[in-house]
N, C-alpha and C positions, 0 to 999 in steps of 0.2 A: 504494500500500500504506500503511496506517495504524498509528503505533507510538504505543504511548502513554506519554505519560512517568512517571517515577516518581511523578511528586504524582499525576496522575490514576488511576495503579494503587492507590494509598494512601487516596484519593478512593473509588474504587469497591471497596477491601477493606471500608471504615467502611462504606459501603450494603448490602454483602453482610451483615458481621456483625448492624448495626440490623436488617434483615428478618429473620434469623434470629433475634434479640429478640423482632419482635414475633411473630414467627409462634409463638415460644411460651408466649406469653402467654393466646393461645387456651386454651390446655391446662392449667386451674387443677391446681393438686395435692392430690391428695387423703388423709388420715388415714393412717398408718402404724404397724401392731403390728408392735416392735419385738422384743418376747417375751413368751410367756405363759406362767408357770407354773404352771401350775395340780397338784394331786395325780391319782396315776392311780387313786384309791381315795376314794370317800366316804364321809359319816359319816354316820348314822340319827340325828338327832334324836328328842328325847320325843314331835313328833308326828306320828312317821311321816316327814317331809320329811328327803329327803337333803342334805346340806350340803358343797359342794365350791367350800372358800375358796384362794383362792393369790394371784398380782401379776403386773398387768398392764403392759406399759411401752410406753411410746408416742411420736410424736411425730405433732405435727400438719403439715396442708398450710397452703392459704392460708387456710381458715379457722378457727371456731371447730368443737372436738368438742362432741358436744351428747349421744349420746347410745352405749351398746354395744348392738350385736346379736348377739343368742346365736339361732343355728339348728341343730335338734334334727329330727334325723329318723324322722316316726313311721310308724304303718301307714297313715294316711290323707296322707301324703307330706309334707314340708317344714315345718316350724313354727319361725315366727320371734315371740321374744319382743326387746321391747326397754326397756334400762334406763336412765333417764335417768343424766348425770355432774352429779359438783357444781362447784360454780365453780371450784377448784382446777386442775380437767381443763379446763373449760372458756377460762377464760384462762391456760390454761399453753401454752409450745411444744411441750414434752417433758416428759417424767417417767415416774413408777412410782405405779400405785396399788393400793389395796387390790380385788380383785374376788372377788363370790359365786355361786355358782350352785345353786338350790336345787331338785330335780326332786324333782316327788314320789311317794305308794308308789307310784303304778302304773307308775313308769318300767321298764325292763330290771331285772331282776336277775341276780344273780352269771353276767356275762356283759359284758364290754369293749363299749361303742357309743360312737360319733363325735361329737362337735358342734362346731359351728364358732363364733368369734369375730370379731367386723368393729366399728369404730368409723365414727359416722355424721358425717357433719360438718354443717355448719346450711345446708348447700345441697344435702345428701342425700344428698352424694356418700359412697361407702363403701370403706371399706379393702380388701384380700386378706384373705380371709378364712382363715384359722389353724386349724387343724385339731387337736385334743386329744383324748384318751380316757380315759372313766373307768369303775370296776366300781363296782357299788352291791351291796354284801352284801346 
């Protein structure tokens, strides 16, 4: 029968923890919204385009954020627009920035619809996507 001593238990605890290291290292992490404010009402601009300004908060994974995606669902299904960030977001860990979203006249009217929010990172990877609602008078 085979006993193993303490240094060897302590030996094979440090080899269990390291592969449990590397093994998650596989698994890059990716963009995280943190909160989004956004208004549940937007505003009509002079030309026609609706305006639905609020703040974004963020933190990033292992890389850089590069860009937001806003997806808006129409009658012809799914429409993803995306806006680049500026170096602020881009070389930040975390923070809060300013975010717009501009739909325009032919969007919904006086009637609540969905769109979602995701941050993209510079290896594509994308955030949970965040779910908000607005009326457009």
């Amino acid at each position: 029968m085979w006993f193993a001593s303490r240094s060897s238990m302590r030996f094979l605890s440090t080899v269990a923890l390291a592969l449990v290291f590397v093994a998650g290292c596989d698994n890059p992490l990716a963009p995280v919204v943190d909160d989004l404010a956004m208004p549940s009402v937007g505003h009509r601009g002079a030309d026609g385009v609706f305006n639905v300004q609020g703040l974004l908060s963020f933190h990033r994974g292992d890389l850089p954020i590069v860009k937001v995606r806003v997806t808006v669902q129409t009658q012809a299904g799914p429409q993803k627009i995306d806006f680049p960030v500026g170096d602020l977001v881009t070389r930040g860990t975390r923070g809060t920035f300013p975010f717009a979203v501009h739909f325009g006249a032919e969007s919904p009217r006086n009637a609540p619809f969905d769109y979602t929010v995701q941050l993209v990172d510079e290896a594509g990877r994308e955030s949970a996507a965040t779910s908000t609602t607005v009326t457009l008078p």
